[in-house]
N, C-alpha and C positions, 0 to 999 in steps of 0.2 A: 179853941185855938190849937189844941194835940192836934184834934183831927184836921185840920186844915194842911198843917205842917204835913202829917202822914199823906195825905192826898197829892199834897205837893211833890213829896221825896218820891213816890209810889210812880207820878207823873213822869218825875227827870228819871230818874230808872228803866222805865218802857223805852222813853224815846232813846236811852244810851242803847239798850239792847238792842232796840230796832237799828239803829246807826254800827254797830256791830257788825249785823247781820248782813248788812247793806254793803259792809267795805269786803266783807268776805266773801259773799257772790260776786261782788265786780272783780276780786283778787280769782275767785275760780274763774270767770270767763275768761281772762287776760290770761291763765296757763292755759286753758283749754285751745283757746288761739293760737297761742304761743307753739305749741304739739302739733300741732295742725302745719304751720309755716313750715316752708322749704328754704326761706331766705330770714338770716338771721338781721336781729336789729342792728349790729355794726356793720353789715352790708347794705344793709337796707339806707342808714346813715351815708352812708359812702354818694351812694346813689344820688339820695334828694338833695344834700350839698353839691354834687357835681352842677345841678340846677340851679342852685344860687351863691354863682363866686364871691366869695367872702362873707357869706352867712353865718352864723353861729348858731346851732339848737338850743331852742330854751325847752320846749315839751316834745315828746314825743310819744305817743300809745300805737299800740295793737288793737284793731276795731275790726264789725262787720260795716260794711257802707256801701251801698248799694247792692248786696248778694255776694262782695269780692269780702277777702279777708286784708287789711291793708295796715301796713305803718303807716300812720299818720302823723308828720313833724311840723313843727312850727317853729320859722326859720326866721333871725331877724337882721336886719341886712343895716351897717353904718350907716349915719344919714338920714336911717327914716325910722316913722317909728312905723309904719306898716310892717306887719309881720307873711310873710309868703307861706300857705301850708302845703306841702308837697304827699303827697298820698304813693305810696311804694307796693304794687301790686305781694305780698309776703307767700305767693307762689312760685311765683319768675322773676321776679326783682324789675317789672315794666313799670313807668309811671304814670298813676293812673287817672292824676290829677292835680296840678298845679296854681295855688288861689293867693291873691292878695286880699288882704283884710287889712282894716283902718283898724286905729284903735276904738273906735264906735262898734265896729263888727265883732271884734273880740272880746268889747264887753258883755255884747249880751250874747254872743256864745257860748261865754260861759255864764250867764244867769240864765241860761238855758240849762247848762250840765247840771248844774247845782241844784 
């Protein structure tokens, strides 16, 4: 019965450290991008809400997406529950792409991230 418990605890401790490890590369990618950009996040903000009048941001990250480096916002507009994601080129401040998503879309985009 020791030994089970110890195999157990020995378990949940790898996966905490690997889960660690995990937020802290994704935390260095996000500066490293971050260094990189020419166009800061509250300009970049500025920008993708000028695209959807009376939006509100719920997420927004720093990504690669397609070879660009890009703010990526997800914008959610009264009225619907569709959220609009606006992609902000973080070189030039150009918009690189602008998407509506259902709430079906956004579930599993994020059981994709996850």
């Amino acid at each position: 019965m020791k030994t089970n418990r110890n195999i157990v605890c020995t378990a949940v401790a790898i996966l905490l450290a690997i889960g660690v490890v995990s937020c802290a590369t994704d935390a260095q990618k996000e500066g490293k991008l971050q260094a990189e950009a020419k166009v800061s996040r509250a300009q970049a903000e500025k920008i993708a809400l000028a695209k959807v009048p009376g939006g509100t941001i719920k997420e927004g990250e720093i990504e690669k997406e397609k070879g660009k480096i890009v703010w990526s916002f997800d914008i959610a507009t009264p009225g619907t529950a569709d959220i609009t994601e606006v992609q902000v080129d973080a070189l030039n401040g150009e918009v690189v792409a602008i998407e509506k998503e259902s709430p079906a879309q956004q579930a599993k985009e994020k059981r994709e991230k996850d």
